[in-house]
N, C-alpha and C positions, 0 to 999 in steps of 0.2 A: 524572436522567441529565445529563452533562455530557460535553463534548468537550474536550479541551486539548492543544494545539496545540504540541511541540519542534523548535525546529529545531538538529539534531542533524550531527556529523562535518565533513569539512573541503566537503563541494559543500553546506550547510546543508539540509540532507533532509527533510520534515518528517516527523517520526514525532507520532503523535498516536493519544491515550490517551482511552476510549469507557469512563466511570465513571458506574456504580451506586449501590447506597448502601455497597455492598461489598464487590464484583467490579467486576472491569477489564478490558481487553483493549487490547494494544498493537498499532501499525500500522506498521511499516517502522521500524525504529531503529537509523537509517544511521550511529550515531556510538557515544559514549558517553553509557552511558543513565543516570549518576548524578543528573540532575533526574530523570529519571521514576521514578527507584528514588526520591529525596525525596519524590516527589510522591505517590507509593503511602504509603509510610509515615503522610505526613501526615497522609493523610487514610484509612489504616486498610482500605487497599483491596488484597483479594488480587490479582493477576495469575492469568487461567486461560489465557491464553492469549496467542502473537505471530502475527501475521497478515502473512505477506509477500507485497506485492502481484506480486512481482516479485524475482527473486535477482541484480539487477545490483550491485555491491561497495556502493555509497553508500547501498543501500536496510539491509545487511547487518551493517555495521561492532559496530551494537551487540548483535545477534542471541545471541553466546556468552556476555555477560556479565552481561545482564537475565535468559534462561534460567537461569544457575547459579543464579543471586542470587533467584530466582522459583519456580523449579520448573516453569514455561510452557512448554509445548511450542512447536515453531516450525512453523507453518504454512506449506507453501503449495503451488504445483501440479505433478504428476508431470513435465510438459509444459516447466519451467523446471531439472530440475535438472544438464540440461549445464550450465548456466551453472557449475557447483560444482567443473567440470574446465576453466576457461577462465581466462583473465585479467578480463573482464570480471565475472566471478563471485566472482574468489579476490582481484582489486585488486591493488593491485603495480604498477601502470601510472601514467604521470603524474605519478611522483614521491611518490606515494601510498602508504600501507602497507598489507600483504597486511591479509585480514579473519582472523581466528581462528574455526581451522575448528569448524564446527558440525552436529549432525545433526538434521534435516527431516526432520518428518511430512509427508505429502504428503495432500490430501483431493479429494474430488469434486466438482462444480460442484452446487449445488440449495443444497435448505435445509438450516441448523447452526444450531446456537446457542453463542454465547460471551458467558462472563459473564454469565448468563442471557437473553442477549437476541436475540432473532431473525432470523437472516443469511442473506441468497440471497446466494450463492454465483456468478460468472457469470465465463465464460472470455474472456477479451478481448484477444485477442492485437493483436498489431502492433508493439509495444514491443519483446517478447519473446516467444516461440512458446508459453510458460505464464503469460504476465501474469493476476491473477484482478484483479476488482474486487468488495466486499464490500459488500452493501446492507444499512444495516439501516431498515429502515421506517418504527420506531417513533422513529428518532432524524431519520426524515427525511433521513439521509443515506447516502453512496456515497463511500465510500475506493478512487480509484482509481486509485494509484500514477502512472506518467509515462502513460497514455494521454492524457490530453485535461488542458492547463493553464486559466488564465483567459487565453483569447480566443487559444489556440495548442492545439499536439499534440505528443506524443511524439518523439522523435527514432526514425527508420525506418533509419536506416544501418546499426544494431550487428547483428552477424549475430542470426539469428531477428527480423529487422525486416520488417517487407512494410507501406506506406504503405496499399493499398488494405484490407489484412486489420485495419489499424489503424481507417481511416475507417466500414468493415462494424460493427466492434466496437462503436464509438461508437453509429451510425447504429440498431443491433437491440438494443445492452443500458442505454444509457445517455439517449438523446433517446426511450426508450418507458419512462424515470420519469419520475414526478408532476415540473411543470417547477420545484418548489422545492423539491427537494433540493438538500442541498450537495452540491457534487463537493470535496472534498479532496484534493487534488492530490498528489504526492510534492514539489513545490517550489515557491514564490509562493506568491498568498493565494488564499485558496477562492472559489469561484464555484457556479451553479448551474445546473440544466439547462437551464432556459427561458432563461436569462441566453446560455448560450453556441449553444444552439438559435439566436438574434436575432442573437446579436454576432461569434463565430465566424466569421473569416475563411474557414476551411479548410473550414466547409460553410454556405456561400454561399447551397445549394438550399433550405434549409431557411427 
């Protein structure tokens, strides 16, 4: 099992790729996904799936053209797909180029499996009113989009943002894993639970 790390599109997004010995599964490919499409090939690895933690533009950018190129379907929660009729969702803003539209499966929060591997599923808003974060166990880690960075938090302004529904989120799905799991973030470098349990400005109480 291995994890590797892209950072993808013009805000450097990370998207990051969860490999098997032969199955894949991608996490937010906010840009153009030609390394991650090299990096499948290389190494002989199908894509079963895209997992988005989140449908804000930067997370999305590379969503339509790893799905063609794949055959992956695009994951993520019923709960996020206004973002799909928004600016925030569609990009355009900032000088930025719209995202090339795409269509979403949407799934339920519990357990799945991608690329045969074992995923609890958890709904965690605060970001976004469908933000999911994606555990997998076996890899000891937790991909979870902009909720919680190294030693910061999400940004709560964008509509569907609520700070307190963000800090709950953290508090009941995130600081009750094992404290060394990775947190993978949607931007900067990874950290982990107990890491940000301790250091974590934003929950002090803990």
């Amino acid at each position: 099992m291995e994890i590797k790390t892209f950072p993808l599109g013009p805000l450097q997004t990370n998207c990051y790729v969860l490999a098997g010995s032969d199955q894949a599964v991608a996490v937010d490919p906010g840009g153009d996904p030609a390394a991650v499409l090299n990096y499948l090939s290389d190494n002989n690895l199908k894509l079963t799936h895209i997992l988005n933690t989140h449908l804000h533009f930067d997370h999305t950018y590379g969503n339509k053209v790893l799905s063609e190129a794949t055959g992956a379907p695009i994951i993520c929660s019923e709960e996020d797909l206004y973002l799909l009729e928004s600016e925030l969702g569609g990009g355009g803003t900032f000088g930025l180029p719209p995202v090339e539209e795409y269509t979403p499966q949407t799934i339920a929060t519990g357990e799945h499996s991608f690329a045969g591997f074992a995923c609890n599923v958890f709904h965690t808003p605060g970001h976004s009113s469908g933000s999911y974060t994606y555990y997998f166990a076996e890899a000891k880690a937790a991909f979870v989009g902009d909720l919680i960075f190294y030693r910061s938090i999400g940004r709560t302004d964008f509509p569907g943002g609520d700070l307190d529904m963000l800090k709950n989120s953290v508090k009941q799905h995130i600081f009750t894993l094992p404290p060394e799991t990775l947190l993978l973030s949607g931007h900067g470098p990874e950290t982990s639970v107990g890491d940000e349990m301790n250091h974590n400005p934003f929950f002090s109480e803990f």
